[in-house]
Each structure stands twice: as C-alpha cells, then as structure tokens.
N, CA, C and O atoms as CSV, one atom per row, in Angstrom:
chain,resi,resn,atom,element,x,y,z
A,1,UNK,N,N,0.853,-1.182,0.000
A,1,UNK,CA,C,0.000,0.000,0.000
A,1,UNK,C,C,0.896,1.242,0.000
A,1,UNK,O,O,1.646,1.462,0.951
A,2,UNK,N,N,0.832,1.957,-0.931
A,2,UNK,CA,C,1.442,3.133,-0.579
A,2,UNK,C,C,1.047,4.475,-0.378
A,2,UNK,O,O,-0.024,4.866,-0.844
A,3,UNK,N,N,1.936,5.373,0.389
A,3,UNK,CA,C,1.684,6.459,1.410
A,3,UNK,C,C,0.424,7.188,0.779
A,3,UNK,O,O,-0.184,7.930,1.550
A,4,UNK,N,N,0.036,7.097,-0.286
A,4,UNK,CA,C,-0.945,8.073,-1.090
A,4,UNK,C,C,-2.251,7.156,-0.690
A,4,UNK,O,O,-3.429,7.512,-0.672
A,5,UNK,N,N,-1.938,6.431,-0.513
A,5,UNK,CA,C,-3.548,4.752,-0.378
A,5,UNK,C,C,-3.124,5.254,1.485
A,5,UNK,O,O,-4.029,5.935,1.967
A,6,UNK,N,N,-2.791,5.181,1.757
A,6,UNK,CA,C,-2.679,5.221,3.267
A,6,UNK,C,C,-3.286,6.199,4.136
A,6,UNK,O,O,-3.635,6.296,5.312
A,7,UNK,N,N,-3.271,6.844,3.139
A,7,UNK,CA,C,-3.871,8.600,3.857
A,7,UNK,C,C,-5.102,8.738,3.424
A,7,UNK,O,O,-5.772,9.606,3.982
A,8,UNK,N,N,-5.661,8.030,2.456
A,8,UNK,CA,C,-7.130,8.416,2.160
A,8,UNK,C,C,-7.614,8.156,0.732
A,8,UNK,O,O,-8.726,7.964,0.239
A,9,UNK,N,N,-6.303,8.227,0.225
A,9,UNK,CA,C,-6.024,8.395,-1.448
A,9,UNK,C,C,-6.903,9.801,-2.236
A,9,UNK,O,O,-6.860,10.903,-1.688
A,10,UNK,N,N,-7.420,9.665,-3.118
A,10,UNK,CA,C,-7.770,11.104,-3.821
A,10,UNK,C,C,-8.543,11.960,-3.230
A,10,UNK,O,O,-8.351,13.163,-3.405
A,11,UNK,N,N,-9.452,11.548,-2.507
A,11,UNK,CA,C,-10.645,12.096,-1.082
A,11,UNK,C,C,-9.412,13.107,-0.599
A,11,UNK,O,O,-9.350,14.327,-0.749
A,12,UNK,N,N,-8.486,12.246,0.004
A,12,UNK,CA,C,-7.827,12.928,0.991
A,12,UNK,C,C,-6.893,14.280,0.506
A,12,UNK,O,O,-6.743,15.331,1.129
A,13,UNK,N,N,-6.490,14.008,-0.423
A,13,UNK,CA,C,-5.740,15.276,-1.819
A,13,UNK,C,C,-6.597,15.932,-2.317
A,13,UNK,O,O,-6.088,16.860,-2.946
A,14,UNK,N,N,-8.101,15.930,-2.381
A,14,UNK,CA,C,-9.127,16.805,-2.745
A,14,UNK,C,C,-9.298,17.586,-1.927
A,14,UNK,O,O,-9.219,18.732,-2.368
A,15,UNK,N,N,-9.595,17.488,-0.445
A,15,UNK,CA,C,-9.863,18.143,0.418
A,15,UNK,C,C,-8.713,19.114,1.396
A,15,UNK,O,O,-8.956,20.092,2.104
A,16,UNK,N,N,-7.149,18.289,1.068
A,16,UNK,CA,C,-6.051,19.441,1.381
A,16,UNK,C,C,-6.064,19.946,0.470
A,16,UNK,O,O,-6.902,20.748,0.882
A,17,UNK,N,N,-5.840,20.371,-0.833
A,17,UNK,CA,C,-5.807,21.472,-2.040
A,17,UNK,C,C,-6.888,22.178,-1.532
A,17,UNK,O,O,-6.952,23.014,-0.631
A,18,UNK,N,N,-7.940,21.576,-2.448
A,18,UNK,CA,C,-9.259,22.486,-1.518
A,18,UNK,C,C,-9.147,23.934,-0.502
A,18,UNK,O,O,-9.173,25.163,-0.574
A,19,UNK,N,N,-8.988,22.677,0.580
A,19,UNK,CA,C,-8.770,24.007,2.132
A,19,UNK,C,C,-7.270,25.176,1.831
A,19,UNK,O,O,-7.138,26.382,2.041
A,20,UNK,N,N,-6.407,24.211,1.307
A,20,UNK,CA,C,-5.463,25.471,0.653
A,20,UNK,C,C,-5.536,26.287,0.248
A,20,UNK,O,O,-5.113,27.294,0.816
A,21,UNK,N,N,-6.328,26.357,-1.418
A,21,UNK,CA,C,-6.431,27.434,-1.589
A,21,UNK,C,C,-7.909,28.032,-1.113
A,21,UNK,O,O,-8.684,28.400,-1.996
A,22,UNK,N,N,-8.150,28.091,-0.242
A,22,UNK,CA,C,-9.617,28.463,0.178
A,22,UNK,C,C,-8.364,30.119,1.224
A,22,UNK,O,O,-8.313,31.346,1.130
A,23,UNK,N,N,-7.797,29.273,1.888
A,23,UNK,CA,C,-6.891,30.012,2.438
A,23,UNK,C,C,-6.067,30.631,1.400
A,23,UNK,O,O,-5.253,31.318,2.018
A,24,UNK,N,N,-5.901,30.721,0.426
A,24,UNK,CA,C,-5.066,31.030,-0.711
A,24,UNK,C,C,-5.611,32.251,-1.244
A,24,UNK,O,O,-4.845,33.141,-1.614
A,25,UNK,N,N,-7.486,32.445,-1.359
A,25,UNK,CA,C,-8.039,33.202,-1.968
A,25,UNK,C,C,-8.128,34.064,-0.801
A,25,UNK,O,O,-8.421,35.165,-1.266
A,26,UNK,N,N,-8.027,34.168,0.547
A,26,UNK,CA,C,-7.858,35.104,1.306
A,26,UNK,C,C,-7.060,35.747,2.129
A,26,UNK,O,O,-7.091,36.342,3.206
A,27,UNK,N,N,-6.216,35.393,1.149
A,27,UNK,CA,C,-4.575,36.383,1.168
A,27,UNK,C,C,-3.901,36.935,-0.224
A,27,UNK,O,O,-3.449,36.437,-1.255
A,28,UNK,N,N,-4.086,38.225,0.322
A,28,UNK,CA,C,-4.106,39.181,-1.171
A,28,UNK,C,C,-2.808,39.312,-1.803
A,28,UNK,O,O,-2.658,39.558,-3.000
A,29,UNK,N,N,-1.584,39.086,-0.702
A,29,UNK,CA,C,-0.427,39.039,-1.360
A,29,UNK,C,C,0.277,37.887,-2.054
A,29,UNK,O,O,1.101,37.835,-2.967
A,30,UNK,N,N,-0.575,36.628,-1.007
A,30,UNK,CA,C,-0.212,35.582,-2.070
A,30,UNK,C,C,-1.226,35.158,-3.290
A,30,UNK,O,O,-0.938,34.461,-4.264
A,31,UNK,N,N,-2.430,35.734,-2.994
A,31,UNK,CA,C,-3.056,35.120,-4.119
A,31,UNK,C,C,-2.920,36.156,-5.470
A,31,UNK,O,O,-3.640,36.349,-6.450
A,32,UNK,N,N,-1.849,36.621,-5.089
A,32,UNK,CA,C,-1.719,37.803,-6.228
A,32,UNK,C,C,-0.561,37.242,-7.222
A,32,UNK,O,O,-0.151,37.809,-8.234
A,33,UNK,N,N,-0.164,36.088,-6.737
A,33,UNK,CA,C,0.694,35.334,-7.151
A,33,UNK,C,C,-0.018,34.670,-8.535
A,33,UNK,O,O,0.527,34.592,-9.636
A,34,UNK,N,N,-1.214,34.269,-8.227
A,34,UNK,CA,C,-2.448,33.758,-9.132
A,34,UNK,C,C,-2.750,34.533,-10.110
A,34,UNK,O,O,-3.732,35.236,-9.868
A,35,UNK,N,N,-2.166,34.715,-11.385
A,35,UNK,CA,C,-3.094,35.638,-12.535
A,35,UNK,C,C,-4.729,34.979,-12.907
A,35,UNK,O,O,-5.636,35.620,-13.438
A,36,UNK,N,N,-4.783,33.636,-12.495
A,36,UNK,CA,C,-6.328,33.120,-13.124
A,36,UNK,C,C,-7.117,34.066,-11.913
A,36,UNK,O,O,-6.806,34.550,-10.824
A,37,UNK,N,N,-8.241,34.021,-12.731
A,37,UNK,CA,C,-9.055,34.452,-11.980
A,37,UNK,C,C,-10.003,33.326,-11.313
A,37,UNK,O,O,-10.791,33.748,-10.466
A,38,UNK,N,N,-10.022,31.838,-11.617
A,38,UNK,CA,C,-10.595,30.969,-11.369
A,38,UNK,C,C,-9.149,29.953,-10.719
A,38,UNK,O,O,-8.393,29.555,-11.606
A,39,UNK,N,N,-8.841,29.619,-9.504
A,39,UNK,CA,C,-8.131,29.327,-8.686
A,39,UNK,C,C,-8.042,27.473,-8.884
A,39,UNK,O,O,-7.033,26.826,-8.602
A,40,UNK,N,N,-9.109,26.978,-9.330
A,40,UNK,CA,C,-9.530,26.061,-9.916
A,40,UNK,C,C,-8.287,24.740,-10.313
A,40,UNK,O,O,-7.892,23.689,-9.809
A,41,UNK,N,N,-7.847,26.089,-12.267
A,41,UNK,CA,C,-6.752,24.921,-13.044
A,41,UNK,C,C,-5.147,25.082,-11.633
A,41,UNK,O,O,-4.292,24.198,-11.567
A,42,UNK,N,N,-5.124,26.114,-10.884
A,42,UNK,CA,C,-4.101,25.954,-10.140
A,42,UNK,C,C,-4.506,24.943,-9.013
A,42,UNK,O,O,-3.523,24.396,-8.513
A,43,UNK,N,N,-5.632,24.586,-8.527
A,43,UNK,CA,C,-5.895,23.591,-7.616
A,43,UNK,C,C,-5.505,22.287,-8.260
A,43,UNK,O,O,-4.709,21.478,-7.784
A,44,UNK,N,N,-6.210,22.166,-9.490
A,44,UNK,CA,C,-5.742,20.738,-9.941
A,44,UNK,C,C,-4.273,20.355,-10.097
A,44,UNK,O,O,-3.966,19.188,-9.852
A,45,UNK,N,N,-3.172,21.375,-10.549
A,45,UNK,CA,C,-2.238,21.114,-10.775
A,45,UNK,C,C,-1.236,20.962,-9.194
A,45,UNK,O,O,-0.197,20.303,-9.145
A,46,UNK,N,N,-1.613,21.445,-8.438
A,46,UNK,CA,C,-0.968,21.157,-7.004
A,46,UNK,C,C,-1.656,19.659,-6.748
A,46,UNK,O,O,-0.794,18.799,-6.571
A,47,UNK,N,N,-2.888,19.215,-6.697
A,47,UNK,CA,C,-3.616,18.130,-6.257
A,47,UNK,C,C,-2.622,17.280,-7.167
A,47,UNK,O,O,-1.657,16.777,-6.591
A,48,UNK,N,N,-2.783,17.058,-8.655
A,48,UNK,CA,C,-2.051,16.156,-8.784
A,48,UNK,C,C,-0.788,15.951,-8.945
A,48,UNK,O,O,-0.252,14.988,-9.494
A,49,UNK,N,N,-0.339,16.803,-8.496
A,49,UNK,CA,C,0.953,17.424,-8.202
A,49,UNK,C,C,1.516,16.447,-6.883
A,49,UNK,O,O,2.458,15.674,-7.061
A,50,UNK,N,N,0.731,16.593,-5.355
A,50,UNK,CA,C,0.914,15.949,-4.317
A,50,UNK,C,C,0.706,15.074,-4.693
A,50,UNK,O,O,1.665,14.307,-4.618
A,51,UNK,N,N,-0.484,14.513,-5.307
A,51,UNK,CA,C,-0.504,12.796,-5.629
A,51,UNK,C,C,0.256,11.873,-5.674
A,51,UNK,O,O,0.506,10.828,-5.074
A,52,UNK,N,N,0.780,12.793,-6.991
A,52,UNK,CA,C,2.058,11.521,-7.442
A,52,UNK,C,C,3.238,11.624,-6.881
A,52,UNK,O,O,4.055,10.715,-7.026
A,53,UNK,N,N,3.573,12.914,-6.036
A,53,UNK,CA,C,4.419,12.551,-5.084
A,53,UNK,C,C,4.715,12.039,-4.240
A,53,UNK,O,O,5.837,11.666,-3.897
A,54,UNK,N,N,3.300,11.891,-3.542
A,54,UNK,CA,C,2.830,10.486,-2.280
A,54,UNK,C,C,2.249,9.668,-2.375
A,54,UNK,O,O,1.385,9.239,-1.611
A,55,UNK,N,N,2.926,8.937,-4.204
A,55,UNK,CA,C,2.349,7.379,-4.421
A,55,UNK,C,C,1.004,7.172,-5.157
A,55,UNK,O,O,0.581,6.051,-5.442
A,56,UNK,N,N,0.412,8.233,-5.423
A,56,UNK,CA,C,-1.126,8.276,-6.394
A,56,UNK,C,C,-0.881,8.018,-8.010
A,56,UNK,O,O,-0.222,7.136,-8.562
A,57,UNK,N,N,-1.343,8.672,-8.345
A,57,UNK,CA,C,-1.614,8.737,-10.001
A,57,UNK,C,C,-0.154,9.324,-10.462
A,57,UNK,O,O,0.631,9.703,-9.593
A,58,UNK,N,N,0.143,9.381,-11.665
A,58,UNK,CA,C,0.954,9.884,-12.136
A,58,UNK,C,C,0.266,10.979,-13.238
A,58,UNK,O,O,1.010,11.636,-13.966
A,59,UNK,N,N,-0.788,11.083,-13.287
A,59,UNK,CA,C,-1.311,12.386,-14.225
A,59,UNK,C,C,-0.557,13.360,-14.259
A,59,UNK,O,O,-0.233,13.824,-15.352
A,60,UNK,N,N,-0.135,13.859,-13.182
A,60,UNK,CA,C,0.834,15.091,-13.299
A,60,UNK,C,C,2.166,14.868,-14.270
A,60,UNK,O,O,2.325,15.722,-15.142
A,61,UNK,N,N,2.798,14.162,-14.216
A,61,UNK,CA,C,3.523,13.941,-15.265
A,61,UNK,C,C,3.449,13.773,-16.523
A,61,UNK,O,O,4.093,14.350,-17.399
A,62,UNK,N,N,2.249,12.566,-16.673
A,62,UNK,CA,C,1.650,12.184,-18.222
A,62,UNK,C,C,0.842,13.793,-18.418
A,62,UNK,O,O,1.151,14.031,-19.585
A,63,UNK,N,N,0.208,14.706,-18.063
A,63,UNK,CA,C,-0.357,15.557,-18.275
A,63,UNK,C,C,0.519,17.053,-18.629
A,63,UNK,O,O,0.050,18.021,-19.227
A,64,UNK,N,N,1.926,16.916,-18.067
A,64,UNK,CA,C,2.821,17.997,-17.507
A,64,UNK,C,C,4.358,18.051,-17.385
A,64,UNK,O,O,5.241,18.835,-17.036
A,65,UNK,N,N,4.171,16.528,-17.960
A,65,UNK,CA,C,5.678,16.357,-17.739
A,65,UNK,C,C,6.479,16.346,-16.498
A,65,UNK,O,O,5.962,16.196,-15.390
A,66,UNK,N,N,7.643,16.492,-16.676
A,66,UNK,CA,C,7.903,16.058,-15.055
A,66,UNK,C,C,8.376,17.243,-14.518
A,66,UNK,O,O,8.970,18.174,-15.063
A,67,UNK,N,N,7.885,17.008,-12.903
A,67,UNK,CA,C,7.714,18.436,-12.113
A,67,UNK,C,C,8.634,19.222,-12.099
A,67,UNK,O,O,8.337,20.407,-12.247
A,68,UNK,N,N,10.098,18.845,-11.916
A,68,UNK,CA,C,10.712,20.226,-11.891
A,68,UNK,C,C,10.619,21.117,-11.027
A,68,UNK,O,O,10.366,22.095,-11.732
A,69,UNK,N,N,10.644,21.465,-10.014
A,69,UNK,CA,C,9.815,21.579,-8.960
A,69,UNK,C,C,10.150,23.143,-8.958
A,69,UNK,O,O,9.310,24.042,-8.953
A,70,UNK,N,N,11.806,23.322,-8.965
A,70,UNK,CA,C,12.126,24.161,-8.579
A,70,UNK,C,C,12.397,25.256,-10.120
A,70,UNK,O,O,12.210,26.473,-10.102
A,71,UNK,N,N,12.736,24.681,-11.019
A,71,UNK,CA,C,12.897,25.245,-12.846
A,71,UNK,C,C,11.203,26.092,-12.687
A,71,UNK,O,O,10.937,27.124,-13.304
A,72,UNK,N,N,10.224,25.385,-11.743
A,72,UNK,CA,C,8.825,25.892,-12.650
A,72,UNK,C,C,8.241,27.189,-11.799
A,72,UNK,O,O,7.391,28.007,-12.150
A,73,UNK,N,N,8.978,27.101,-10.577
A,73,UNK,CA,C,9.185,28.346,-9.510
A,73,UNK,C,C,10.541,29.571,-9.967
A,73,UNK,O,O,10.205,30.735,-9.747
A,74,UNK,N,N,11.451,29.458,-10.342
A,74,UNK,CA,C,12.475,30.471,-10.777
A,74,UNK,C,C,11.681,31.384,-11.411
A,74,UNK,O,O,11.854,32.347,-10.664
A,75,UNK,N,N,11.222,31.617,-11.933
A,75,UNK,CA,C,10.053,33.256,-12.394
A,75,UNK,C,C,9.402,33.966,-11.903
A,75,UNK,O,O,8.810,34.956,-12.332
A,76,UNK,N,N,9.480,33.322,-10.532
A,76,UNK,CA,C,8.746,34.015,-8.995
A,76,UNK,C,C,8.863,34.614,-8.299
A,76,UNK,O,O,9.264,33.745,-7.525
A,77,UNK,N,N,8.903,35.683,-7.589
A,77,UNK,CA,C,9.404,35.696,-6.744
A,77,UNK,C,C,9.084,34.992,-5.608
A,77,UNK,O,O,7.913,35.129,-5.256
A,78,UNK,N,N,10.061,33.980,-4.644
A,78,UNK,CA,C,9.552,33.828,-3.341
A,78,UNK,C,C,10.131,34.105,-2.488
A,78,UNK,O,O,11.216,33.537,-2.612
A,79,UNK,N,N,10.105,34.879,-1.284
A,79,UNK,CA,C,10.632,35.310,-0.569
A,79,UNK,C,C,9.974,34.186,0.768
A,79,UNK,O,O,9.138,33.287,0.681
A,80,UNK,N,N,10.699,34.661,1.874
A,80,UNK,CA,C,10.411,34.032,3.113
A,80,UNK,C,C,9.007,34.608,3.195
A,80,UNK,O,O,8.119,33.807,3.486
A,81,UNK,N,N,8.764,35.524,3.041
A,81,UNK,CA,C,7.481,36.233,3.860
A,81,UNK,C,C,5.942,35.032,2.672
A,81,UNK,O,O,4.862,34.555,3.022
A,82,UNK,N,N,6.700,35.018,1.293
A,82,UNK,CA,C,5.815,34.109,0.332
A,82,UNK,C,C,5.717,32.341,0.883
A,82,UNK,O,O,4.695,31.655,0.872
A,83,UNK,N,N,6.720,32.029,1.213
A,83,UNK,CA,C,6.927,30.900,1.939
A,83,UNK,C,C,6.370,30.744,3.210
A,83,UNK,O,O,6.158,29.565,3.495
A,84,UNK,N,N,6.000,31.741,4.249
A,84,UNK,CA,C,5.485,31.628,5.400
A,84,UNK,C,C,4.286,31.655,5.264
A,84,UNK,O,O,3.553,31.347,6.203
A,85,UNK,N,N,3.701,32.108,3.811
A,85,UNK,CA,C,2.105,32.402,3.839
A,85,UNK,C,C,1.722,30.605,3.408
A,85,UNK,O,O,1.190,29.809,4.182
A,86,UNK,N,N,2.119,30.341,2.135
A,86,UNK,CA,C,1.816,29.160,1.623
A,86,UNK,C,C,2.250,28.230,3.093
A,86,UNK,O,O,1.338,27.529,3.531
A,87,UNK,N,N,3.162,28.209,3.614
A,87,UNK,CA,C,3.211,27.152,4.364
A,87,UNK,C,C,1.780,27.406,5.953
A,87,UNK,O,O,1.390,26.567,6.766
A,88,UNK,N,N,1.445,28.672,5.821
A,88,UNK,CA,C,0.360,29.030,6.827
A,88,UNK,C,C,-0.895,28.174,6.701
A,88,UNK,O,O,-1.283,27.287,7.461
A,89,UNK,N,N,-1.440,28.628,5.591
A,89,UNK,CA,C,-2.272,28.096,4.450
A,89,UNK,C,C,-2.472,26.478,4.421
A,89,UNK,O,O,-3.572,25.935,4.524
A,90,UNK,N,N,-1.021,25.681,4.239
A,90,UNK,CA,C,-0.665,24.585,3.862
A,90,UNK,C,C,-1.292,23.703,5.207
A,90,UNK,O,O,-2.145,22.815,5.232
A,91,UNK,N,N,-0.411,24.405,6.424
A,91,UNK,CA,C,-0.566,23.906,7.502
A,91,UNK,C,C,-2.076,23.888,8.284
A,91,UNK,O,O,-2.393,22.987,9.061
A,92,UNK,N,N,-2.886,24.949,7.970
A,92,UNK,CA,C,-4.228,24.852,8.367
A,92,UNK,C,C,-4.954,23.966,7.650
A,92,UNK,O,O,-5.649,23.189,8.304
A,93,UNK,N,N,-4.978,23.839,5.823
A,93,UNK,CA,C,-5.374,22.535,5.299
A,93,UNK,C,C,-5.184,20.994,6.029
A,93,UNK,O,O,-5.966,20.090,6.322
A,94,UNK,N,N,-3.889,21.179,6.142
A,94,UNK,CA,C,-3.680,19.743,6.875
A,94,UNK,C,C,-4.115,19.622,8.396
A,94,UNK,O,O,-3.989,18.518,8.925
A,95,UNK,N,N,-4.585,20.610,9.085
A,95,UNK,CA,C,-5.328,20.243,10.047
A,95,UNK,C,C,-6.790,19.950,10.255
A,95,UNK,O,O,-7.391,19.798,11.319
A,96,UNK,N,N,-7.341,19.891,8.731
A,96,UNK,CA,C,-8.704,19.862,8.329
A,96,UNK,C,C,-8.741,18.470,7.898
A,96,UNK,O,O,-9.817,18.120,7.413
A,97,UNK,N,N,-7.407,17.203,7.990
A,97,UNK,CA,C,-7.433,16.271,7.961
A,97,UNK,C,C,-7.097,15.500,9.047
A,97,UNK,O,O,-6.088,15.675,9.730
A,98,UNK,N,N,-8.180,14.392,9.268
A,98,UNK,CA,C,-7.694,12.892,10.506
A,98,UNK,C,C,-6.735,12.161,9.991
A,98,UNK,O,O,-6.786,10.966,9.703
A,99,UNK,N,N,-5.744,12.992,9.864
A,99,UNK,CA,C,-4.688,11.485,9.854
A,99,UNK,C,C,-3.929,11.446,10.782
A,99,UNK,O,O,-3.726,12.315,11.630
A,100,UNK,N,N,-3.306,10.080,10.634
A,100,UNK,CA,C,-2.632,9.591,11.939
A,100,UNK,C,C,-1.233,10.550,11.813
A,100,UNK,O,O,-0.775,10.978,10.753
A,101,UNK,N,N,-0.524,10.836,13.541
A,101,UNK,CA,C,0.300,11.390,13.506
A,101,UNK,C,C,1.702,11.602,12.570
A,101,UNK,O,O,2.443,12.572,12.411
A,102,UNK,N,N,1.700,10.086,11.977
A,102,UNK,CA,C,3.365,9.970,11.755
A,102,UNK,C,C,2.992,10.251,9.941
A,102,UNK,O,O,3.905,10.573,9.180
A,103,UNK,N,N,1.892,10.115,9.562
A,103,UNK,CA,C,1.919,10.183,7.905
A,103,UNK,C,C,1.571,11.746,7.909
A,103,UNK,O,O,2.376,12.370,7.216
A,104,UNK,N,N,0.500,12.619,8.555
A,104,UNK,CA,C,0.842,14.049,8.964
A,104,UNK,C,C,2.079,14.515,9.138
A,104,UNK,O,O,2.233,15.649,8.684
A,105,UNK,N,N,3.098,13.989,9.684
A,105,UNK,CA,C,4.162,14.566,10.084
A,105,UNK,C,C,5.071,14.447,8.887
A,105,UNK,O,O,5.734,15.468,8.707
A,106,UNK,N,N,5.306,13.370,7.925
A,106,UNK,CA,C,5.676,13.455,6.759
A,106,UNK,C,C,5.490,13.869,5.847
A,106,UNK,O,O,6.393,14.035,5.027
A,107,UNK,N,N,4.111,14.238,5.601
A,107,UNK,CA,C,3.142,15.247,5.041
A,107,UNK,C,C,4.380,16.731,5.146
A,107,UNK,O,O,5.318,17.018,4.402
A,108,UNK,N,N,3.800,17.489,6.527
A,108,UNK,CA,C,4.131,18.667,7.145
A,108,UNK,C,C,5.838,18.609,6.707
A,108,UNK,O,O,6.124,19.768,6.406
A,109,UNK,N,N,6.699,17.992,6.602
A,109,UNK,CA,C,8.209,17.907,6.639
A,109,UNK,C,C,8.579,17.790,5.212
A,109,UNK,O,O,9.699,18.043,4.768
A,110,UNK,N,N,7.210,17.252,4.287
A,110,UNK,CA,C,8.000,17.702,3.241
A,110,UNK,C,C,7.130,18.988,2.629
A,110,UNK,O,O,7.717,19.360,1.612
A,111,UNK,N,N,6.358,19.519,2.789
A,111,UNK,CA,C,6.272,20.822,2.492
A,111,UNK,C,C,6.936,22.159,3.137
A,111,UNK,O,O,6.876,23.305,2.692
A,112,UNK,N,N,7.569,21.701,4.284
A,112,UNK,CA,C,8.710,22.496,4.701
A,112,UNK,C,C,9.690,22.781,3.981
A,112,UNK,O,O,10.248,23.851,3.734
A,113,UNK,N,N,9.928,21.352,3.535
A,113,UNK,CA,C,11.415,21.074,2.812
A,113,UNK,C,C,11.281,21.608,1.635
A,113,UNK,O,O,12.246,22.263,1.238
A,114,UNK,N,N,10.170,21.506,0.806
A,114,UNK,CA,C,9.924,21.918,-0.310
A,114,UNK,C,C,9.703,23.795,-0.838
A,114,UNK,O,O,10.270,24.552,-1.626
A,115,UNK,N,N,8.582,23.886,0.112
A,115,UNK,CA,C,8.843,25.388,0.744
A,115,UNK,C,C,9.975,26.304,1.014
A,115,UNK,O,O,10.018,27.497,0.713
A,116,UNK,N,N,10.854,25.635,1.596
A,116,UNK,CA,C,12.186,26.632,1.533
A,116,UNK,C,C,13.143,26.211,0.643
A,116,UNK,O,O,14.312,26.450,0.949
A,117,UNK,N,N,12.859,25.490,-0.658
A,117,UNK,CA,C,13.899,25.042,-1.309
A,117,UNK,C,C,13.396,25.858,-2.878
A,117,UNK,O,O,13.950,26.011,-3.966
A,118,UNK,N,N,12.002,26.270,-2.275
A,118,UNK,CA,C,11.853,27.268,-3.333
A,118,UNK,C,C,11.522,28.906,-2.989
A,118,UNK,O,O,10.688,29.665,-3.483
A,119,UNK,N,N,12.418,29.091,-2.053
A,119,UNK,CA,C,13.134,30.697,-1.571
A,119,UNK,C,C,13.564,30.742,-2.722
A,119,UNK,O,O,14.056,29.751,-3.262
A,120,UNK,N,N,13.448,31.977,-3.340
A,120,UNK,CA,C,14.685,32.567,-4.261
A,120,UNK,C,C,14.791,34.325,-4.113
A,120,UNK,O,O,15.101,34.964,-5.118
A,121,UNK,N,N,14.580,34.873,-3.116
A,121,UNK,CA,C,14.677,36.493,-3.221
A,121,UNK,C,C,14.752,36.534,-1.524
A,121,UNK,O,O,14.867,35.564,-0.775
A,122,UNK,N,N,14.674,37.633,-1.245
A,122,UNK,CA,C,14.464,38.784,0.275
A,122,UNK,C,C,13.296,39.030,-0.043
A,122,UNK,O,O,12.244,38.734,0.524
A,123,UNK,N,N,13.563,39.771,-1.283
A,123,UNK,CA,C,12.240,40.898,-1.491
A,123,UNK,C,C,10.670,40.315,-1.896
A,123,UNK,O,O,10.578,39.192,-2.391
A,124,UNK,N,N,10.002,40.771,-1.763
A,124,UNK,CA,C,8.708,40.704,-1.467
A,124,UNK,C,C,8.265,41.024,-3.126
A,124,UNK,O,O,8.584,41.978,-3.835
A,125,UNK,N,N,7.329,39.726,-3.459
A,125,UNK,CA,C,6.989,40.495,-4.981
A,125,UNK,C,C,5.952,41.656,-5.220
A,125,UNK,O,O,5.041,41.781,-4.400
A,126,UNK,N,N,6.025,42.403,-6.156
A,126,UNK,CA,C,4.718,43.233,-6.203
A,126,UNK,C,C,3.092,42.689,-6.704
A,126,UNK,O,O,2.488,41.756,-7.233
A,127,UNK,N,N,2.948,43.906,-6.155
A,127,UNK,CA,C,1.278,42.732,-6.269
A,127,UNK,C,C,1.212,42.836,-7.573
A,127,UNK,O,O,1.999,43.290,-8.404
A,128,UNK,N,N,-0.194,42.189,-7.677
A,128,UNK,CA,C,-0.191,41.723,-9.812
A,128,UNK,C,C,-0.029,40.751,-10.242
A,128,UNK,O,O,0.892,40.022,-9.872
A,129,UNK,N,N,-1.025,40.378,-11.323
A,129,UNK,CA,C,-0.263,39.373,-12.011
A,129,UNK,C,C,1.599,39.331,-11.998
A,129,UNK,O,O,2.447,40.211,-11.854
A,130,UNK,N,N,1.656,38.063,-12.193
A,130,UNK,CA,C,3.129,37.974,-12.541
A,130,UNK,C,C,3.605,36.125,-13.850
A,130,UNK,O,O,4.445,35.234,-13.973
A,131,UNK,N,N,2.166,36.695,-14.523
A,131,UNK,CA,C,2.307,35.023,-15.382
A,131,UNK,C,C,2.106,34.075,-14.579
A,131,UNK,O,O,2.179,34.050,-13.350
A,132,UNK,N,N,1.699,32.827,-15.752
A,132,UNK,CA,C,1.466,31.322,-15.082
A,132,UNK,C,C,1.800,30.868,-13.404
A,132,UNK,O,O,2.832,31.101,-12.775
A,133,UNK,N,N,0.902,30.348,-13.062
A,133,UNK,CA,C,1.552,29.821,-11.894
A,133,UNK,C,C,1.818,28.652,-12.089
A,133,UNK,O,O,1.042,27.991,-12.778
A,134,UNK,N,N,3.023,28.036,-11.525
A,134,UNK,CA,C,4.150,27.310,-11.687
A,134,UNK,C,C,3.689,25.995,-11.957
A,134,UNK,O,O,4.034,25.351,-12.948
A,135,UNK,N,N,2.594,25.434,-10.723
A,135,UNK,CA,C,2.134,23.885,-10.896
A,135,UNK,C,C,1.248,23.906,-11.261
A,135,UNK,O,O,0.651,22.855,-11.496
C-alpha cells in the first residue's frame, strides 16, 4: 500500500488542495501570485501534483511532464514572507485532515522542505499578475 492509499487516497488530496487554496483566496499578497481568476486549473495542478508525489496517479507527469519543482518556480518571486504564507495556508489545510500522527508529520516535513527550497529572493513580490503559476 502506498503512502498516497494510506492517507485516504484522492478524497484525501481533494480536500487538502481544496482548504489550501480556500486560504489562498484570502490572502491578497499571495493570491496575487495567481493571474487566473478561477483558482480552480491551479488547484488541480498542485492536487495532482501531491498525488504523485505520495504514491497516487501519475497524471501530473503524463499531463505535464515532469515536475521540476524548482525550474517551474524560478520566475517568482519567493521570498520568506511568500513561503510563510503558503506554508500558513498549507498547515491549516492539513489540520482539516484525521490522519494519523506519523503520515501528517511526513506530510508537514515535506512541504517544509519543499517550501524553503523554493526561496529565491528577500524581497517581497509586487502585487499583480506575474504570469502562469508554476504547478
């Protein structure tokens, strides 16, 4: 069984994206990050984005090629202050899920990890569009 079947499987990746960007649309500096105006095609592409990173589908790839994680963030700015919001966000989603401590905690450790590995500035971007978002 793997970690993606363990946690709930697609139920469970519907409903963290979901609560993400729910928190996503009510923060003006990060959701300014968002040129769509429908938050939607960026939900799907994070959902199956996590998926296939924790053992689900591979759509994200067959659909997108392969993630790249950090090549598809370099056009961004992210600063710490962008990283503290998404991981704010991130972290209240995942408390809108029952899972058991230790697959939560692997959860939470790699969006840390991931989160600060896509720092690339100090500075704070300006609000506005700023093109595609990344996933």
């Amino acid at each position: 069984m793997s970690f993606y079947d363990e946690v709930g499987g697609a139920e469970t990746f519907e409903r963290l994206v979901h609560e993400f960007y729910v928190g996503v649309a009510t923060d003006p500096p990060l959701r300014a990050l968002y040129p769509e105006e429908d938050l939607a095609p960026a939900e799907r592409r994070l959902r199956m984005f996590l998926e296939q990173y924790f053992g689900g589908p591979k759509t994200y790839s067959e659909e997108r090629g392969h993630p790249r994680l950090r090549m598809r963030h370099v056009n961004f700015a992210v600063s710490l202050d962008m990283r503290d919001r998404w991981m704010r966000h991130m972290l209240a989603a995942m408390d809108t899920l029952d899972l058991p401590e230790a697959h939560a905690e692997a959860m939470r450790d790699y969006f840390m990890r991931a989160a600060q590995m896509l720092v690339n500035t100090d500075e704070s971007p300006a609000p506005g569009p700023q093109g595609r978002t990344a996933l």
